[in-house]
Phi, psi and omega in degrees: 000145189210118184252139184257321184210155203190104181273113169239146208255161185228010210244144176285136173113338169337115197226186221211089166240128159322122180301122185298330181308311179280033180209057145265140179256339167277070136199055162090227146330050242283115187274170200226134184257120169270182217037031156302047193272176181250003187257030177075016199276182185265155164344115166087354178096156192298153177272138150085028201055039199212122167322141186203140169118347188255105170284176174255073191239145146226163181313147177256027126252004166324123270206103176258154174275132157269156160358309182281325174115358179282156191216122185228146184310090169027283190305345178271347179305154163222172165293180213036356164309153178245168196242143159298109181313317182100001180211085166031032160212218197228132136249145151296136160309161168207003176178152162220125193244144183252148151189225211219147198186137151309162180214135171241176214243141165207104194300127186244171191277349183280354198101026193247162176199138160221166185242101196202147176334144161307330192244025168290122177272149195213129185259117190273006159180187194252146199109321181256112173229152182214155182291141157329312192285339157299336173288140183253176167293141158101343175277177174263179197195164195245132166202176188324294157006314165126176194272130163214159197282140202269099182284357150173170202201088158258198157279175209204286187227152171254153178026061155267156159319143163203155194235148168264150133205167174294173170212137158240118055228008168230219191228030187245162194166140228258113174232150146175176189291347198226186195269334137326099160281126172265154185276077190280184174236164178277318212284136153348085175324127146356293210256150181281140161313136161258151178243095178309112182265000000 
């Protein structure tokens, strides 16, 4: 047995998923890139003191808004595409990184419903965002719609694909299961996710 690359993590909450590229099957052999991590890190690894382990995902069928008003599956995004902001205007993709992640579901009372990583930040107003996994029944969330209350919010699926991307020039964007979008964000929590076993 032989490892070409090998990620550890120092951060509590720290977890360990196989990059989709190296469980791809045409190509042979499966390779490994460095710095290929699936956890979201920046280029070269995470800054720092800075959360790692958590991506910032949604499943890739999950349903993003574009720009045009058209809405296409997560897997389908590429980079330069624009995305709808949720305030009349566009960000561009600028990366796009896949990895493996729990994923959870969150019902809203307008109807909206999304599927995303515990630590995908979701805005419960504008300007104001908190991580999935923090939100309760009964708080509120920004969705196409107008702001509405969250009827519930579990886990949903274990280790699915998920793809983060960057976005420029701010971080928002409009995603979800249903023709109701909810207003997420790309970036990181500040602060790190625990992860409930």
């Amino acid at each position: 047995i032989s490892a070409d690359l090998i990620h550890v993590g120092f951060v509590p909450g720290a977890t360990f998923a196989y990059n989709p590229e190296d469980m791809s099957p045409d190509r042979g052999i499966p390779p490994v890139t460095p710095n290929g991590t699936s956890q979201g890190g920046n280029p070269g690894g995470q800054p720092p003191n800075t959360p790692d382990g958590h991506p910032v995902c949604v499943p890739l069928d999950e349903l993003v808004v574009l720009f045009s008003g058209e809405e296409i599956p997560m897997g389908d995004l590429k980079v330069g595409d624009r995305v709808d902001n949720g305030y009349c205007s566009y960000n561009t993709v600028t990366e796009i990184k896949d990895g493996v992640s729990d994923v959870r579901l969150l019902v809203t009372e307008n109807g909206a419903e999304l599927l995303a990583t515990p630590s995908k930040q979701v805005f419960i107003a504008k300007g104001v965002k908190k991580p999935l996994s923090q939100l309760k029944r009964g708080e509120k969330v920004v969705t196409t719609k107008g702001i509405s209350v969250i009827l519930s919010n579990e886990v949903a699926m274990k280790r699915q694909i998920v793809r983060r991307i960057s976005l420029t020039p701010t971080e928002t964007f409009l995603v979800g299961s249903r023709s109701i979008k909810v207003m997420v964000s790309n970036n990181k929590p500040i602060e790190p996710i625990l992860t409930q076993i």
